[in-house]
C-alpha positions in Angstrom: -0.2 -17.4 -3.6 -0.2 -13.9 -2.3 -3.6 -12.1 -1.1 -4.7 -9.3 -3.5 -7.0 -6.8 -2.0 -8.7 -4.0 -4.1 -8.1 -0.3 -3.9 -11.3 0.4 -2.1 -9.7 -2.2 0.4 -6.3 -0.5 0.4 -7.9 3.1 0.9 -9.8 1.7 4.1 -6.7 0.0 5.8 -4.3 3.0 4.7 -7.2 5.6 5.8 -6.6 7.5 3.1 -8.4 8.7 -0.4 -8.3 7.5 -3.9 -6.1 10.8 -5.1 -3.6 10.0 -1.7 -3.4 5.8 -3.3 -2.6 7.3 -7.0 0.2 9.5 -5.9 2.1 6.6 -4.0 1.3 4.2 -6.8 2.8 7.0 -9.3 5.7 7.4 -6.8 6.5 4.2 -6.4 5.6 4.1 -2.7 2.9 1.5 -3.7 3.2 -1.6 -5.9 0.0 -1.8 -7.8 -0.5 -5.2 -10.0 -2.6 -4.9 -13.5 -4.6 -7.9 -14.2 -5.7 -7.9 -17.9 -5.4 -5.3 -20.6 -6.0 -1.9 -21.6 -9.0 0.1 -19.5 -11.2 -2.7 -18.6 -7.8 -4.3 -16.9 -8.1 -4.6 -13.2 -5.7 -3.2 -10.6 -5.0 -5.4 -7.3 -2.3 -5.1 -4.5 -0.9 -7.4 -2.7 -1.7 -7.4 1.0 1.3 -8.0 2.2 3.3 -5.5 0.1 0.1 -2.8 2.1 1.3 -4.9 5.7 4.8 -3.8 5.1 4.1 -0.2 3.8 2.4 0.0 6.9 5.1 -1.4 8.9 7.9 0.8 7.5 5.8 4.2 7.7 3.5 4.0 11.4 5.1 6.2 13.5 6.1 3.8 16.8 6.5 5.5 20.2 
């Protein structure tokens, strides 16, 4: 099964802020997974979808 990690976890590895995370989840840069329902429903990512955004977008000299 994949690792999930929590936003908080996403915004520390990514370096970036809660507003920055919503936009690419909105854009579809991010794939965000909803666990349960409605408000209280929690949202995970997988790691390994956050090891590839990273692979695709760090700049390499």
């Amino acid at each position: 099964m994949d690792e999930l990690i929590t936003a908080d976890e996403v915004m520390r590895i990514l370096k970036i802020s809660r507003a920055t995370l919503n936009r690419w989840v909105k854009a579809g840069k991010i794939q965000a997974l909803k666990l349960g329902e409605g408000k209280k429903g929690a949202v995970r990512f997988r790691l390994k979808d956050i090891e590839a955004f990273v692979e695709e977008n760090v700049k390499k000299d």
